[in-house]
N, C-alpha and C positions, 0 to 999 in steps of 0.2 A: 291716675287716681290720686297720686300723692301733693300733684301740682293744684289740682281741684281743693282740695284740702289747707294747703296754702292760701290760694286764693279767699276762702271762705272765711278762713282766718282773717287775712288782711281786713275782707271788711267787716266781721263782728266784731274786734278786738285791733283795733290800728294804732294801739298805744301799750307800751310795755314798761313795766318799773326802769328809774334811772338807775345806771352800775355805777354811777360816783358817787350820790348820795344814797341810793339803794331804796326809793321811792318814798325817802322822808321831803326831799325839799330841801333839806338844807346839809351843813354838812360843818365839822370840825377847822379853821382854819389853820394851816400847820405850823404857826410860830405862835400863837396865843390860843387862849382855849375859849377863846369867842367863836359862835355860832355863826356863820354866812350863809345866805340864798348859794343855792347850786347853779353855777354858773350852765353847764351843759342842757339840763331842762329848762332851767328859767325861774325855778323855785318850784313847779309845779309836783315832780315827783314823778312825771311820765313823759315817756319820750318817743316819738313817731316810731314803727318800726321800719327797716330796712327797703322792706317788699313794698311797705305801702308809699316809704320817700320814694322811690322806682315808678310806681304805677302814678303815682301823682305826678314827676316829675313828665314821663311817658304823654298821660294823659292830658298837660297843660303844653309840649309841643303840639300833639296833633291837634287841639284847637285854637293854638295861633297860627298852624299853619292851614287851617282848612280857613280863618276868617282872615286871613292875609289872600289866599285865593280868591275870596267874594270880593276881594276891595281891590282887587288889579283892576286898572283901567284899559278896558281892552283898545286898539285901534278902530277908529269911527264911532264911536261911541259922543 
């Protein structure tokens, strides 16, 4: 039940606030009091979660290795 629930998650919600900038974007630089883009996000303010970098990662080997199988060239062919 609980891993169902996960999952659902991952894909309504596949983005969660940054913990460096704390989902502003930007953030304090620590020798001057100038503002910078969040290096970790990107500036955006939100960052893949966990489970969904997994399922994607997951998901983009089994489809190169299912189209690495169609493109084997078999013998006598």
């Amino acid at each position: 039940m609980l891993s169902t629930v996960h999952i659902g998650l991952y894909a309504t919600h596949p983005f969660k606030p940054c913990r460096t900038c704390k989902g502003k974007g930007n953030h304090r630089s620590p020798l001057a009091l100038a503002y910078r883009p969040c290096r970790p996000c990107g500036g955006s303010g939100m960052r893949l979660r966990t489970g969904r970098r997994l399922w994607n990662t997951f998901t983009r080997v089994r489809r190169s290795r299912r189209d690495n199988a169609r493109n084997v060239q078999r013998p006598g062919n």
